[in-house]
N, C-alpha and C positions, 0 to 999 in steps of 0.2 A: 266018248269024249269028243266034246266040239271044238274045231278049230278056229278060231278067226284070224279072217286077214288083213292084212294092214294096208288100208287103202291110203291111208295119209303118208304123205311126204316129204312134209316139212310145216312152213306155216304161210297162209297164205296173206297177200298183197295186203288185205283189208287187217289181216291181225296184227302185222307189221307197223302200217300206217296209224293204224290206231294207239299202237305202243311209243310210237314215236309223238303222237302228239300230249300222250302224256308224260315222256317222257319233257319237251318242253314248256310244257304246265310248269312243271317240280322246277325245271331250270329257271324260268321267268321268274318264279318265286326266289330264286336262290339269288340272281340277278342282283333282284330288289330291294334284299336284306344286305347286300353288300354296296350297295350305294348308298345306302343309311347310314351305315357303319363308317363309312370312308367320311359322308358330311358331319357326325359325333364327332370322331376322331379331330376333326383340322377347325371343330370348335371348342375342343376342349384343349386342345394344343394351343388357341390362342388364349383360352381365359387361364392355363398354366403360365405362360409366356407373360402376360399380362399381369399375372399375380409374384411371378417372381421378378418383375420387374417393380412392381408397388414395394415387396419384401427386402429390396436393394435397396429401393432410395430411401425407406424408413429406418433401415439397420445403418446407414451412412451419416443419417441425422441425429441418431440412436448417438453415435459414436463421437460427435464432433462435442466442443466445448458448451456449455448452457449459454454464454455471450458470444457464439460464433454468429456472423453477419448471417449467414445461410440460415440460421433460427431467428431472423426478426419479422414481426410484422410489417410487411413493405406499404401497406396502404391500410394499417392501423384500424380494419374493421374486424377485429379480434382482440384488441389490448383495450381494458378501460371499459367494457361494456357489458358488466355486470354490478353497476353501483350497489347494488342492494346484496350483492353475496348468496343471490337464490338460487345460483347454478342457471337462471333462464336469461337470455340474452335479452337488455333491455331494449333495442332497436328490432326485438322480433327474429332476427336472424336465426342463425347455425354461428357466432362467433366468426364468420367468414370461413369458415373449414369446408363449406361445399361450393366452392367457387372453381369456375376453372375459366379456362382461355385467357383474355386479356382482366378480368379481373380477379384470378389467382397470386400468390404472393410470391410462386417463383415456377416458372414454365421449360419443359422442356421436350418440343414438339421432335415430332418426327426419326422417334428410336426403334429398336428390335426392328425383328424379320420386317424383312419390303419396307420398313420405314413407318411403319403404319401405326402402330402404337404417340400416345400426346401423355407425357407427364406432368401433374399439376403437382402443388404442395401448397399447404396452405398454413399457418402457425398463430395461436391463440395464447396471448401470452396472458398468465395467472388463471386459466385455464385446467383443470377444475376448482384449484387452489391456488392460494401466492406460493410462487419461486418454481410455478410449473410451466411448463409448453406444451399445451398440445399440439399433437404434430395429424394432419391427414393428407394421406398422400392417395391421387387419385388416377387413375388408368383409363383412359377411353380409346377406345378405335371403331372403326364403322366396317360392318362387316354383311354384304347384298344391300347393301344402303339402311341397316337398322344398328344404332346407334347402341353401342356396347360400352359398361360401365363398373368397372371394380374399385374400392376403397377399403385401404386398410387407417388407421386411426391408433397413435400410442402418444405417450403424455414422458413428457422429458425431463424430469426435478435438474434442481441447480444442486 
């Protein structure tokens, strides 16, 4: 019976070196998946934020009287502009319900986190029927300078 002996004594310099650099392979990669994760994460925190803030001001709207002044159309490019009763806006529009900034029917800039979020609302009266309102309420914020837009839309009987 043969013996062998054990010449080795460990692992050398270059097996080391080479495990280490793959070992920071795997890491870089892991790195990178958690930077991803972290920019998902605080965009979908804003289009939650954003959306439970549209969910607020619609449920508030929701709730008040069919003649409350917060349900008028403040610049009347929603009331009256359906003569023919075909559901299509006869000036072409959206009934005025996709307007915001200074031609929205009631504004309320600079709410939630860091102030960044603009509340529009806009209101279409007899909208999609008589003695109705519809109500859209709209969310923007800018976010690495590209322009971010959420809208919910509900109809308010008398």
């Amino acid at each position: 019976m043969k013996i062998f002996a054990e010449t080795e004594q460990g692992f050398s310099l270059l097996e080391i070196m080479l495990a280490m650099v793959i070992f920071m392979i795997g890491l870089l990669g892991v790195i990178a998946m958690q930077v991803a994760m972290v920019k998902g994460t605080d965009f979908s925190a804003k289009v939650t934020e954003a959306m439970t803030l549209a969910a607020n001001q619609l449920e508030s709207l929701m709730a008040v009287s069919y003649t409350d002044p917060g349900l008028s159309d403040t610049d009347n490019d929603g009331t009256n502009q359906d003569a023919d009763n075909d559901g299509v806006d006869d000036d072409g529009g959206n009934f005025g319900l996709d307007d915001t900034f200074n031609q929205a029917d009631f504004q309320n800039a600079g709410i939630g986190t860091n102030s960044q979020f603009n509340v529009f609302y806009n209101i279409a009266v007899d909208e999609p029927a008589n003695n109705c309102k519809t109500i859209r309420v709209i969310v923007n914020w800018s976010e690495k300078g590209i322009a971010r837009q959420i809208a919910m839309t509900g109809i308010r009987t008398n």
